[in-house]
MIPA-716945 format. One line per field, with one value per residue (C-alpha): chain; x, y, z negated. Coordinates in nm, 3 decimals. Example, Ala and Ser with C-alpha at 12.3 -4.5 7.8 and 13.67 -1.06 7.14 Angstrom:
chaine = [A/A]
px = [1.230/1.367]
py = [-0.450/-0.106]
pz = [-0.780/-0.714]
END
This chain:
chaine = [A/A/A/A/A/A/A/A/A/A/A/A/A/A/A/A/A/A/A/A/A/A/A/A/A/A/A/A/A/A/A/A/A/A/A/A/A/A/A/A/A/A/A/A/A/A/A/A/A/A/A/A/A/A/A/A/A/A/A/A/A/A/A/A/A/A/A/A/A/A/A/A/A/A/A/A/A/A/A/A/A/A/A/A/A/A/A/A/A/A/A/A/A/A/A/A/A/A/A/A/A/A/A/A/A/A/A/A/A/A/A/A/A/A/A/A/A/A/A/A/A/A/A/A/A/A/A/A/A/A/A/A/A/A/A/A/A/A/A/A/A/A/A/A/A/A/A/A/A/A/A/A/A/A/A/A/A/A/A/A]
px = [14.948/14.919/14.568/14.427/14.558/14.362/14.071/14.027/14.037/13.834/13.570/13.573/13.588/13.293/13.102/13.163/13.022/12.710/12.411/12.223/11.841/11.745/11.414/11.225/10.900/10.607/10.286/10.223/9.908/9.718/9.905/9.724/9.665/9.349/9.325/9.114/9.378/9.610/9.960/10.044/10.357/10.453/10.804/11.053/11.174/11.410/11.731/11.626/11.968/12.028/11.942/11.753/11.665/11.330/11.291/10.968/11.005/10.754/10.783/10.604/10.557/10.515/10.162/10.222/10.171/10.293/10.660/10.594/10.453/10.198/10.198/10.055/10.208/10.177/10.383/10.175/10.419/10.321/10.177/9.901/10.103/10.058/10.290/10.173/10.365/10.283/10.540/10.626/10.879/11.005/10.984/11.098/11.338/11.190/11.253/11.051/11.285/11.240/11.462/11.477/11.638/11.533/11.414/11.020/10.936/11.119/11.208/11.295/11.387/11.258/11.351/11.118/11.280/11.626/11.815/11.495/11.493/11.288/11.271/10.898/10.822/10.554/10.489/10.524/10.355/10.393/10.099/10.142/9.832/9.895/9.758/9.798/9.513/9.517/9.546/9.209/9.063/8.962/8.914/9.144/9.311/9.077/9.269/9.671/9.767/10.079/10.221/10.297/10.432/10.487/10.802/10.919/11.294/11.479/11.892/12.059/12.196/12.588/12.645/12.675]
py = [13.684/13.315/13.325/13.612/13.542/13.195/13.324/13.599/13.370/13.107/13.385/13.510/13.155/13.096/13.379/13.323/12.986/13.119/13.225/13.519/13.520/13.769/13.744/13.636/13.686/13.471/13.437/13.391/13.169/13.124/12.795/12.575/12.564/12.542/12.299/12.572/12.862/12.900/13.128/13.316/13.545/13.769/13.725/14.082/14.175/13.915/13.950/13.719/13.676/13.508/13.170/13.133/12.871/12.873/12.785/12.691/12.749/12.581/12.703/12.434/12.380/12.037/12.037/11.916/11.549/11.421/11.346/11.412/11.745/11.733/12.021/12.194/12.450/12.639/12.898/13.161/13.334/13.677/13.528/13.320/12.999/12.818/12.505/12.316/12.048/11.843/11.831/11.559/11.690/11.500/11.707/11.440/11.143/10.803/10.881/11.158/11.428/11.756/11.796/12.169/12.404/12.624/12.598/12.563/12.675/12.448/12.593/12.365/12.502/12.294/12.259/12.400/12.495/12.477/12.663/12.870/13.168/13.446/13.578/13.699/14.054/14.141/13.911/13.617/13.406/13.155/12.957/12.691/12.471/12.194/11.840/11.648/11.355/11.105/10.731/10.569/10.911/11.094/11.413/11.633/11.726/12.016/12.207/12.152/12.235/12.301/12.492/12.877/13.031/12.994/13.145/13.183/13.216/13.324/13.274/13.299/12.995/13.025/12.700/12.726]
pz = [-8.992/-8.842/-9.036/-8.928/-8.553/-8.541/-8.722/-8.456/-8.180/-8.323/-8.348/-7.952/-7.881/-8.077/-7.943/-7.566/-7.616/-7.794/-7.542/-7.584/-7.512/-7.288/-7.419/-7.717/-7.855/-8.111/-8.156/-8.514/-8.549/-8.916/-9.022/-8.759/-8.386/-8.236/-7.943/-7.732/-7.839/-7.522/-7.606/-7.366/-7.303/-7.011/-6.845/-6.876/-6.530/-6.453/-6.190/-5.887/-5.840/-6.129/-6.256/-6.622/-6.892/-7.069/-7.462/-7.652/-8.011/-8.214/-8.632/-8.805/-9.201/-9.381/-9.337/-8.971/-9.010/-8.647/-8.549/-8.200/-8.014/-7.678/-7.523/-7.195/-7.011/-6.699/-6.538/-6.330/-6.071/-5.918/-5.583/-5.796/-5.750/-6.072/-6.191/-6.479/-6.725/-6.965/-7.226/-7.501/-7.778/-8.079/-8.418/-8.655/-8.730/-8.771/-9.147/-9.112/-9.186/-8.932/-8.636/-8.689/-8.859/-9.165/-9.525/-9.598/-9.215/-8.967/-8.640/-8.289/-7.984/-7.726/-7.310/-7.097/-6.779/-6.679/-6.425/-6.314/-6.055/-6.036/-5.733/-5.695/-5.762/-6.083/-6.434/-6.470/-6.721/-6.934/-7.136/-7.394/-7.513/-7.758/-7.648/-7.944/-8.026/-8.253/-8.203/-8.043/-8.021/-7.658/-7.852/-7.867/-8.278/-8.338/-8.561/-8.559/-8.942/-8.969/-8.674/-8.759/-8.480/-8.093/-7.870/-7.594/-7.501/-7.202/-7.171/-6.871/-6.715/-6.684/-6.591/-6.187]
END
């Protein structure tokens, strides 16, 4: 009985401490990114009364040969207002084993923006660019190999 008590309250304990996105969606891309290819993704209807955190999920094979990610991003309210970042993410160890999670296809979820309000009405949007170059070269990487997929995440912030 002890067993079965402990087991069900590690379990609610466990999921009250788990967040739940509110959204989530991907863009799958054809195993590489092209540095002119802009992702975008429009926001859900969002309570302005609430505050939100903001996810970029990058799925990424072992054909990616960086250990660092450059991205661009901008957020385009309703009113035309328009804030842009430029992002640095670390995919890999300095051994060179992934940071994320899965088997063949490694998945990170990556800060974007923290404790965000929405309080505009109409959509939102979000667009990613990637930024990478190579060392001693202006140009931009052409063609990223190795990136699958792009997401976006939204979970709302409960720590007020």
């Amino acid at each position: 009985m002890n067993k079965i008590v402990t087991t069900l309250l590690l379990c609610i304990i466990l999921w009250g401490c788990t967040s739940e996105s509110i959204s989530h969606q991907y863009k799958s891309l054809p195993g590489h990114w092209d540095k002119d290819e802009i992702v975008k993704f429009s926001l859900p209807q969002l309570d302005s009364l609430k505050s939100y955190d903001i996810f970029i999920h990058i799925r990424n094979t072992n054909d990616y040969k960086y250990s660092n990610l450059f991205l661009i991003s901008d957020i385009q309210f309703p009113n035309g207002k328009v804030i842009t970042d430029t992002l640095e993410y670390e995919m890999a160890r300095p051994d060179g084993s992934w940071l994320g999670s899965g088997g063949s296809i490694k998945e990170s979820k990556l800060w974007f923006k923290e404790n965000i309000r929405f309080f505009e009405e109409g959509t939102y949007t979000v667009s990613i660019q990637h930024a990478m170059r190579n060392i001693d070269n202006i140009e931009g990487v052409k063609l990223l190999e190795g990136i699958t997929d792009v997401g976006l995440s939204i979970e709302e912030n409960t720590n007020r």
